[in-house]
C-alpha positions as a printed Julia matrix, in Angstrom:
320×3 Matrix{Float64}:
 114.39   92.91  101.8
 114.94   95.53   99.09
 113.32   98.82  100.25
 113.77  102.55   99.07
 114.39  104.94  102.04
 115.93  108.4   102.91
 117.55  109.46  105.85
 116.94  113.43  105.49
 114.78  115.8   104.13
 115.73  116.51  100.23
 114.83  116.04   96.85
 113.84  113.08   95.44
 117.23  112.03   93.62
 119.47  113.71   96.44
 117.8   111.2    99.52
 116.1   108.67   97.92
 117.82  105.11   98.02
 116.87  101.65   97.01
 119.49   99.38   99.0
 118.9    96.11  101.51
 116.99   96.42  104.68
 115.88   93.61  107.36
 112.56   92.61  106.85
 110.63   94.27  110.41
 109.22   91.82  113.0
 105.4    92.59  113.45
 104.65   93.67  117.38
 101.86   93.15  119.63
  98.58   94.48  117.39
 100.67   94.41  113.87
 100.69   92.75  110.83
 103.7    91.68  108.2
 102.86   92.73  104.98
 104.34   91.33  101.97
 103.6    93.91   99.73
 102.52   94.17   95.43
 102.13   97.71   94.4
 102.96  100.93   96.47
 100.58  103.37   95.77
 102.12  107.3    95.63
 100.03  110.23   96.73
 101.19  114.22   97.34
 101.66  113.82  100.93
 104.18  110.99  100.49
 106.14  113.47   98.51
 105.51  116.32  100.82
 106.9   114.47  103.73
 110.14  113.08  102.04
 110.76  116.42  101.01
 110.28  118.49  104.36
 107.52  120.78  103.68
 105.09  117.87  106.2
 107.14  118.37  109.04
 108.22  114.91  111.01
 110.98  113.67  112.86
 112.64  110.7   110.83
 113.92  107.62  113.56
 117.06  106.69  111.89
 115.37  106.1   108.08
 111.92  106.33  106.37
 110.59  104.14  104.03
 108.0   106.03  102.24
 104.31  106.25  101.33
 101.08  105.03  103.25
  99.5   103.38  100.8
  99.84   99.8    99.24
  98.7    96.23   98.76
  99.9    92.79   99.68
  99.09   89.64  101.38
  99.79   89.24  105.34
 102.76   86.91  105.62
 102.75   86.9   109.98
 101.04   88.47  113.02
 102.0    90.07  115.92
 100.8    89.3   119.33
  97.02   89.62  119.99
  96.23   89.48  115.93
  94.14   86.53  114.82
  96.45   83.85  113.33
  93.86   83.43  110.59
  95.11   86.64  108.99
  98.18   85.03  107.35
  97.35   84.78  103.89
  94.79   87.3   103.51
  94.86   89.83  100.53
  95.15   93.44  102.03
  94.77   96.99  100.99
  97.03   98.85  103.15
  96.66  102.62  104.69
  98.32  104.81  106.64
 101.59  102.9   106.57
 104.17  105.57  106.92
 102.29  107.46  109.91
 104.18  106.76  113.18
 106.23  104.4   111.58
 109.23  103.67  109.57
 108.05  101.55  107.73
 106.02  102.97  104.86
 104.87  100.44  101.62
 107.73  101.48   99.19
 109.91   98.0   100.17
 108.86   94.58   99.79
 107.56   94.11  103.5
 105.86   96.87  106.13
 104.61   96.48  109.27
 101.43   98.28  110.4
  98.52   98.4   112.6
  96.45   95.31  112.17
  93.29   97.77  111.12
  95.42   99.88  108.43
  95.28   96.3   106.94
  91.85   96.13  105.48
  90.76   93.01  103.32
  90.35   93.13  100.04
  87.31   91.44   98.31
  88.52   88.87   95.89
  86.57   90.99   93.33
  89.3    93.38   93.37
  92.42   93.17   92.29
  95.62   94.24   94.11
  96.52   96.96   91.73
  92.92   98.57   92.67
  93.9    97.85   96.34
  96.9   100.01   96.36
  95.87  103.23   95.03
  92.93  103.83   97.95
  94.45  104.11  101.1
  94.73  108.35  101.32
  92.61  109.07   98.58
  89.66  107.17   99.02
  88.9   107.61  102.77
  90.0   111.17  102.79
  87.01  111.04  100.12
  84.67  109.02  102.08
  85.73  111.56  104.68
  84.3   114.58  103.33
  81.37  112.87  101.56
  79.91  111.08  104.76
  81.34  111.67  107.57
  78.42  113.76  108.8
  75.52  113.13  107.03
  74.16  110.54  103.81
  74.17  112.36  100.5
  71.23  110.49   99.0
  69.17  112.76   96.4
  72.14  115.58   97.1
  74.13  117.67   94.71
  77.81  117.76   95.51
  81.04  119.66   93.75
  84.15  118.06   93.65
  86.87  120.55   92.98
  89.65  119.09   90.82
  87.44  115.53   89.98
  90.53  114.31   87.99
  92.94  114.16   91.23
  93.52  111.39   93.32
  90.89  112.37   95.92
  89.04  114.12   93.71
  88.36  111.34   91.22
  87.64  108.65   94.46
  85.39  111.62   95.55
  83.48  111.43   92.08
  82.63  107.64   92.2
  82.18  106.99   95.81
  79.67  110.17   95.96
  77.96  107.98   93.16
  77.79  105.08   94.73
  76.06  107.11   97.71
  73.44  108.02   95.83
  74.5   111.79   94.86
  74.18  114.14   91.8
  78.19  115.18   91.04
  79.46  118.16   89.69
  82.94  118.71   89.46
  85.5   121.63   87.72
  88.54  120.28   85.88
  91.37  122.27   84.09
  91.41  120.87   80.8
  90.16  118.02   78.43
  92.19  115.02   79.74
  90.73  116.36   83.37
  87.29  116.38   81.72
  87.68  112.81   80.44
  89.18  111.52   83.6
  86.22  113.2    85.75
  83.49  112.09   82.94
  84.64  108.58   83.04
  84.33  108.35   86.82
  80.82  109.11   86.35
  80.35  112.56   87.39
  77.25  114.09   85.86
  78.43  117.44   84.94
  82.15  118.64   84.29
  83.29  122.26   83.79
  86.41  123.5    82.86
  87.14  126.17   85.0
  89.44  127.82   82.72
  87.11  128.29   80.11
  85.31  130.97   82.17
  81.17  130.96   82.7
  82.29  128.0    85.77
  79.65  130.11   88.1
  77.2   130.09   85.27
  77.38  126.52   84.99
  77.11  125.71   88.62
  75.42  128.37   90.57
  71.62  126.74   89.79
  72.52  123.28   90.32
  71.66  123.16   93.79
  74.81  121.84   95.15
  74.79  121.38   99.09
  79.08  119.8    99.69
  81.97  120.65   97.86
  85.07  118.73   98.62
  87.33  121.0    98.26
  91.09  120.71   97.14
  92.54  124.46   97.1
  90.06  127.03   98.9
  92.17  129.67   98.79
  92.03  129.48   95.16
  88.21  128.5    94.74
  86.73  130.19   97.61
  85.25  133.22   95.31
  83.49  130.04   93.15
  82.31  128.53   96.03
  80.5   131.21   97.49
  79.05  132.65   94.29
  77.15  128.97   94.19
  76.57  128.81   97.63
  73.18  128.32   99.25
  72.5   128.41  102.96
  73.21  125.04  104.29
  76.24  124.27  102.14
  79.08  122.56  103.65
  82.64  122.96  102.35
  84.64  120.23  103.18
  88.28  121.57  102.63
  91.17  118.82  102.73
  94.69  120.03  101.0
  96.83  123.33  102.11
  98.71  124.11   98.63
  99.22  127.43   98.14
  99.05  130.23  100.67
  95.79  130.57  103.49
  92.67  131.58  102.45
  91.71  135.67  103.22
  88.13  134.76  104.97
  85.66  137.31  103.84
  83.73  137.81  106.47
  80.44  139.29  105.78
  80.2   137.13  102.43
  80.44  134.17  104.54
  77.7   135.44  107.19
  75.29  136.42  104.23
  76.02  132.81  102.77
  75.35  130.96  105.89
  77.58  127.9   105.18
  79.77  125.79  107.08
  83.77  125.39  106.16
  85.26  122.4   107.68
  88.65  120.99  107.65
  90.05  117.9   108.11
  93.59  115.93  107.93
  93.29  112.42  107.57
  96.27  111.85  110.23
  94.27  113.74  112.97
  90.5   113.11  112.73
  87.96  112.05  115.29
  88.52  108.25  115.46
  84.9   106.78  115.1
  84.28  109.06  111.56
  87.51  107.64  110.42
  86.67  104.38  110.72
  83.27  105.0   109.36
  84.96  106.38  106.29
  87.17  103.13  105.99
  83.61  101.54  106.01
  82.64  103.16  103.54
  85.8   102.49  101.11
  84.9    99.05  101.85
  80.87   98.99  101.39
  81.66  100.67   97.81
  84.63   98.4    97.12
  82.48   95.09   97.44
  79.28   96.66   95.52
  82.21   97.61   92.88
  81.72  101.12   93.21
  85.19  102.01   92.96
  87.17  101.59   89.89
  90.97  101.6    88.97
  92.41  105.4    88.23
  94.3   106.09   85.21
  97.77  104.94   86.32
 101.73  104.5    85.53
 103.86  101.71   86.51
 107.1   101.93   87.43
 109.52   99.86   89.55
 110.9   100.27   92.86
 114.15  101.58   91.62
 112.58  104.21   89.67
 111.02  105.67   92.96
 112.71  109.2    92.23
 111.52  109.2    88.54
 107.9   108.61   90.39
 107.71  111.24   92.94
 108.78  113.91   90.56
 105.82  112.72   88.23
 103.84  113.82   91.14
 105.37  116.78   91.91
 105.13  117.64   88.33
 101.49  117.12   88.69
 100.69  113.81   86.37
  97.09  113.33   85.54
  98.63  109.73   86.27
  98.61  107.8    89.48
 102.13  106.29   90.53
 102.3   102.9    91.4
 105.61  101.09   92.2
 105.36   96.92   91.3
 107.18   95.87   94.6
């Protein structure tokens, strides 16, 4: 099989290449994927270029995320899985194997079904995004009749975080750093959208009664957050850009909120999987639609993850 990989840490023209691999063997409690689209997300690009530290066993294919159709099963898998139209998650976590080649192997479960509503290109860009969204939205509590903030509702998580807090039943507010942001956000529904930059962000938000922000850069949003904060509020913080957050402590005491945070790699099981749930639940009542996106092909991988890097308002998808 064809199949980008990298054997060390670098940039993304320095390690990445797209050369012949052997197509992997599913084992017990795996599935072979024969993948569409490879969806790309920050943390792909992170880990390929060091700053996610990992040890690599021999190569890495890269990113978690894609879609496909299971071409064979491992030992203990229903049979009756060959066939099936997948959206894959998770790929790359433990395993060489990541979606960026033209067959992976992964758990049977990071191989979720896709309804036939949905089309493969949707498939592959949920994975990360989406249940890290579903994460923070319900992993503790339903959001029904709530006001939420999602900071930065034009990123990949942020945007998922828009429509699946939607399809919960939730008022959302999100910030946004400029007018193609705004669009982005307003087009995934979100009821309000203020552009942070513009100044009078605390104005705009502090009466709205918001009770969970998702959260994409605390350190650099924390002063926002507490200015609209009400006793109750839970902060649900999932990226570490940038440098740590300086905790101010008696602010936070007078606010009486809650700051959790969460990696998707490392949460408690039983909320993961009730966040996959979720992804699922909204996918079939088609409450998740397809991001604003750029296609490119597997040999333009590098081209790709430096379109991340750069920041692209555009998901990455490779057409396997």
């Amino acid at each position: 099989m064809r199949a980008a990989r990298y054997e060390q840490f670098g940039t993304a023209r320095e390690v990445l290449n797209v050369d012949e691999c052997a197509v992997p063997t599913p084992g017990p409690g795996e599935v072979l994927v024969q993948l569409a689209f490879s969806g790309i997300n920050p943390t792909d690009v992170k880990a390929r270029s060091g700053r996610v530290p990992r040890v690599i066993d021999e190569f890495q294919i890269p990113h978690h995320d894609g879609s496909g159709i299971i071409k064979s099963v491992g030992e203990g898998v229903d049979s009756g899985r060959v066939g099936e139209r997948v959206w894959v998650m998770l790929a790359a976590s433990g395993n060489r194997y990541g979606t960026a080649a033209q067959y992976c192997v992964v758990i049977n479960d990071f191989a979720q079904p896709l309804p036939d509503s949905v089309t493969l290109e949707l498939g592959a860009t949920l994975g990360v995004p989406a249940v890290t969204a579903a994460y923070c939205l319900f992993a503790d509590a339903p959001i029904a009749g709530e006001t939420v903030l999602v900071s930065g509702g034009a990123g990949a998580v942020g945007r998922a975080a828009v429509q699946l807090a939607k399809w919960g039943g939730a008022r959302v507010c999100t910030t946004v750093s400029s007018d193609e942001k705004m669009r982005i956000a307003t087009e995934a529904g979100a009821n309000t959208v203020v552009n942070y930059t513009e100044g009078g962000a605390v104005d705009q938000l502090k009466d709205q009664g918001i009770s969970r922000i998702v959260e994409v850069n605390l350190t650099a949003n924390l002063e926002l957050d507490l200015a609209i904060s009400q006793p109750g509020m839970k902060i649900l913080s999932y990226a570490a850009d940038g440098e740590d957050p300086v905790f101010p402590r008696r602010a936070l005491m007078n606010s009486c909120i809650t700051i959790e945070f969460m990696i998707l790699f490392n949460v408690q099981k039983e909320k993961f999987w009730a966040a996959v749930e979720s992804v699922n639940r909204a996918l079939r009542d088609g409450g998740l639609s397809m991001p604003p996106v750029s296609y490119v092909s597997l040999d333009e991988i590098a081209a790709a993850h430096e379109n991340v890097e750069a920041g692209s308002t555009e998901r990455s998808l490779l057409r396997i």
